[in-house]
N, C-alpha and C positions, 0 to 999 in steps of 0.2 A: 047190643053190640058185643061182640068179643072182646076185646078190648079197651078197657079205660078209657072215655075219649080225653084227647089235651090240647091244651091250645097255646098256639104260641104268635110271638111276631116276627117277623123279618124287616130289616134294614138294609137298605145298600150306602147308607153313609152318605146321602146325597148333601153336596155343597147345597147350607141355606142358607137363605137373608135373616141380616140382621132387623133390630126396629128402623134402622134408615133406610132400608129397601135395600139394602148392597149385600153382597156375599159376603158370609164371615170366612176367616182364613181359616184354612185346610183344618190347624191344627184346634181350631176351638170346636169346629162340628166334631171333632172326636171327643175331645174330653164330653160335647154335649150328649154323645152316644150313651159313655157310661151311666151322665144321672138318667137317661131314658131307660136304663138296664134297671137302674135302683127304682125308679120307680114300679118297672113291671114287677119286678121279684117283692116289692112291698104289695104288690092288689094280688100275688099268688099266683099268678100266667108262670105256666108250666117252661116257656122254652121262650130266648131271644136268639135270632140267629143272624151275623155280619157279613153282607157280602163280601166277595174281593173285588177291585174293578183297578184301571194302570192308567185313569184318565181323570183330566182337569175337572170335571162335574163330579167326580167321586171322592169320598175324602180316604178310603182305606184300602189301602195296596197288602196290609199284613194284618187279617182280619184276629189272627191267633193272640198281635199283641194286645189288641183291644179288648179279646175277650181275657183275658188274663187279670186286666187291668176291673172287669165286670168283673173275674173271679172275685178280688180281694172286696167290693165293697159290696157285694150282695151274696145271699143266703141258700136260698133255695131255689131260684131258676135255673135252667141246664140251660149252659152257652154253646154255640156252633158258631158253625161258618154258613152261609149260603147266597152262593156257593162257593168250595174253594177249587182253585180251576186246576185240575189233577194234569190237564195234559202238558201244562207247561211250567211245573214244578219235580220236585226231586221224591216220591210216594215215602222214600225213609224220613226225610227230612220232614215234612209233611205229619208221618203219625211222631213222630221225636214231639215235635212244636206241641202236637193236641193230645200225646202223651204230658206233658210239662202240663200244660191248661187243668188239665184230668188232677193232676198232682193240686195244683194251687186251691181249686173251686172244689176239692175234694169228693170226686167221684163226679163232677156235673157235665164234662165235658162230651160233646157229638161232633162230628164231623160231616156234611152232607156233600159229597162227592159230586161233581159236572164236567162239563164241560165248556159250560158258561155261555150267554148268547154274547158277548165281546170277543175281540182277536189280539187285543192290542198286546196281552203279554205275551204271544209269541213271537216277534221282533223285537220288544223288548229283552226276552233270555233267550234269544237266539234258537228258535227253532223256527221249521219250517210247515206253513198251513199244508201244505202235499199232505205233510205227513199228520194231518189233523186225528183221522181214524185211529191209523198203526198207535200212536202216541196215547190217548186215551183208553184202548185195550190193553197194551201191556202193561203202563204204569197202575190199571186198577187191578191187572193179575196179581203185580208184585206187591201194591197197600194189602189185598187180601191176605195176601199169606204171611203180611207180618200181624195179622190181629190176634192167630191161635198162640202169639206168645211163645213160641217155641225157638230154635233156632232155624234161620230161612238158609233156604237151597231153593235159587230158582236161577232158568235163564230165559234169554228172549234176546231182540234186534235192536235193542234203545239203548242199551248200556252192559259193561262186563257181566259176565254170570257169577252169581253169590251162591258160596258154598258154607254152610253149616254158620252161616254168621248169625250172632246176637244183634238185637237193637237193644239200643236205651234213653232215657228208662223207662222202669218195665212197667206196665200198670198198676197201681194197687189193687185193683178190683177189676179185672180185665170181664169181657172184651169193653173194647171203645166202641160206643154205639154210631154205627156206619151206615149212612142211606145214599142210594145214589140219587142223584134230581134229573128227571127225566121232562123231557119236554115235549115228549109227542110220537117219539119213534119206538117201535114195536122192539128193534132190536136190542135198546136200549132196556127195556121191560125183561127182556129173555135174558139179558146179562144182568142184571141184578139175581135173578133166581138161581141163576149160574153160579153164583158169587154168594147166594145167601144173608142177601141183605135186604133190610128197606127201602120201602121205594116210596119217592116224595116229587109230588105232580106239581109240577111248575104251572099250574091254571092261569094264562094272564090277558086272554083273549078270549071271545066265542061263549057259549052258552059250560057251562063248569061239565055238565051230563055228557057228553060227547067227549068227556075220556074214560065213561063209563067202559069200555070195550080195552083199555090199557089196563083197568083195575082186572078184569074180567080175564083175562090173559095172563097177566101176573098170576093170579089164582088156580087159573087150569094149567100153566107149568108148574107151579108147584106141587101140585095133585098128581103128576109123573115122578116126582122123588116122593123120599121116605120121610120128609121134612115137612112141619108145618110151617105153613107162610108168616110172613113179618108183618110189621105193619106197614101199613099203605097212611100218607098223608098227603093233605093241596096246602099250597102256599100260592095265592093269588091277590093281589094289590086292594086295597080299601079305605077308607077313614069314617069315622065316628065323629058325631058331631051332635048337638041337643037335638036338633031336628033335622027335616028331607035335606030344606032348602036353605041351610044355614050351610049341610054339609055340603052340595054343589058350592056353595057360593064361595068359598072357601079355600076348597079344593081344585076346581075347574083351572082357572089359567097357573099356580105350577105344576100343575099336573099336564097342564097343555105346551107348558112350557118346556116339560122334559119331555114329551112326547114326539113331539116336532122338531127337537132338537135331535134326536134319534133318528127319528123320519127322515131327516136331511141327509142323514148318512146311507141311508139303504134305501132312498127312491118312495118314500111314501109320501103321499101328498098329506099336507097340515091337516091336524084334526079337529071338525067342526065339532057346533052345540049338539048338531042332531047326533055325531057318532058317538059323542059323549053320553049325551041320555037312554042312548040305544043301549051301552053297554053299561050303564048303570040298572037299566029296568029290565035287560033281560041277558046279560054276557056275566063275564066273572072280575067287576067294579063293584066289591062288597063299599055299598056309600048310601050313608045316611044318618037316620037316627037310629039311638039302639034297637029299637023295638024292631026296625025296618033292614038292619043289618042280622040283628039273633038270626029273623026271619032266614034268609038267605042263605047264612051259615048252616040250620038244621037243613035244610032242604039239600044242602051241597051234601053234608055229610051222613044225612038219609041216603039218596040218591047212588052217591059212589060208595058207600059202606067204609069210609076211611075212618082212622083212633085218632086223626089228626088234624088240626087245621091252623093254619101260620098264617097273620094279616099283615102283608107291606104294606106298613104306616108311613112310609115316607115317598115325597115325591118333589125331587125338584128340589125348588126354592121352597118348600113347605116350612113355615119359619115353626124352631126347636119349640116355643109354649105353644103353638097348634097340635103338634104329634103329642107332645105329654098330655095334654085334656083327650085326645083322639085314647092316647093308652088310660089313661083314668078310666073312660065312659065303656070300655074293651073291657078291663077287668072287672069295675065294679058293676055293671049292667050288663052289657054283650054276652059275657059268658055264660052269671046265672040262669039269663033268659033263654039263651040254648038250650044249659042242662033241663031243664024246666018242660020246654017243648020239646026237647028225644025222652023225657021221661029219665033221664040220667041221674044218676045220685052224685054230689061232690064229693071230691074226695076226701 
């Protein structure tokens, strides 16, 4: 492979139960967040990254503070967001915050750009879904052009035009590594390349190979500039657990839990055993045991030729000591036996 492979994980900060079966409050699944950060950065996992979400099943509306807060107590893992939802925030404001992050966690900080499959914070900060597209294109013109660190002059339809303005502050070690997460649309793949950045495949349904042709596309627009390509990474949902059927057992109903709670929003009918096992023995539900998860992981990252792959560990109600053994058995098994099976050397 070109490129170093790395691996990281994703959170969305999902509200879990305690040992009484109840949800814990908002604020302890965050501070839970951070020791799940100290853990990974203790087993050596390259990358943790916080979603954003504006609703009661989520615990983190301001993923930036959170990673700040991973800054100070861990070492060497580089923290992001995923994702932070660009179109209905302010893009200065935005790299300022993962500028500061960059500062604290000295040099770790990423940021991975979307649009996010939620709507809720655009009636929360008052914009308008119409303008769902226009919003997303220009605010990602104007983040780009503050990354080269210079002073920006741009205009556009979303807000005044800036002339020769500075931001701050300023990187130490610029640039801030920027990806955008795409989920499936072609156009979104050509704007990245556009834009000059990595690109990070939201895999969270279907067979993982069948975005083979979004990798592939990335790759032949880039081969029209004078630029070599970025890296390509998936981030697609999992758990680890000693064995198959420890990990189902486990996993199955909060994971059905928040599935169907979702479903109810957007018309999907509840999710059975059989769609569950379907998408564990042949879709993109990295679950199992390590041996049965490595497996999975080389074959995805065979497959699409990506340097990256990011496992959401959390789901639901999935109580905080389940995802820490899920990240234990991730670092200290899951990975070596990838590197192991792509013939990869560690770093």
């Amino acid at each position: 492979m070109a490129q170093e492979l790395e691996f990281g994980l994703d959170t969305f900060g999902d509200v879990t139960n305690g040992a009484d079966g109840k949800s814990l409050p908002h604020a302890q699944v965050i501070r839970n967040l951070v020791a799940e950060a100290e853990l990974a950065d203790s087993l050596g996992i390259d990358f943790i990254g916080v979603g954003e979400h504006h609703r009661a099943d989520f615990a983190v509306s301001a993923p930036e503070v959170v990673l700040a807060a991973m800054a100070a107590r861990t070492q060497r893992i580089r923290l992001g967001s995923s994702v932070t939802v660009l179109s209905s925030d302010d893009p200065i404001r935005v790299f300022q915050r993962f500028a500061t992050v960059d500062a604290l966690s000295n040099g770790r900080a990423e940021v991975i750009l979307g649009r996010g499959s939620f709507t809720e914070s655009f009636p929360l900060f008052g914009f308008d879904l119409r303008d769902y597209e226009k919003l997303f294109e220009e605010k990602l013109d104007l983040f780009a052009a503050l990354l080269p660190q210079d002073k920006v002059s741009w205009q556009g339809s979303i807000r005044p035009a800036l002339k020769d303005q500075r931001v701050y502050p300023p990187l130490e070690r610029a640039p801030l590594k920027t990806w955008i997460g795409v989920g499936g649309s072609p156009e979104s793949v050509v704007r990245a390349v556009r834009h000059d950045l990595p690109l990070m495949l939201a895999v969270i349904g279907g067979d993982p190979l069948r975005f083979k042709p979004f990798v592939d596309l990335y790759r032949r627009a880039y081969a029209q500039t004078a630029k070599a390509p970025k890296p390509v990474g998936v981030h697609s949902p999992g758990y680890v657990a000693a064995s198959d059927d420890r990990a189902k057992e486990e996993f199955f109903a909060p994971y059905k839990q928040m599935r169907d709670r979702i479903g109810a929003e957007r018309g999907w009918p509840p999710m059975g055993r059989d769609e569950f096992e379907h998408e564990v023995a042949h879709g993109s539900l990295y679950l199992g045991s390590p041996e049965t998860v490595a497996r999975k992981i080389a074959a995805t990252v065979k497959g699409l030729g990506v340097s990256r792959f990011q496992l959401k560990y959390s789901a639901g109600p999935l109580a905080h000591e389940r995802m820490l053994e899920c990240i234990r058995l991730y670092g200290e098994t899951v990975i070596p036996l990838v590197r192991e099976m792509l013939g990869a050397v560690d770093p």
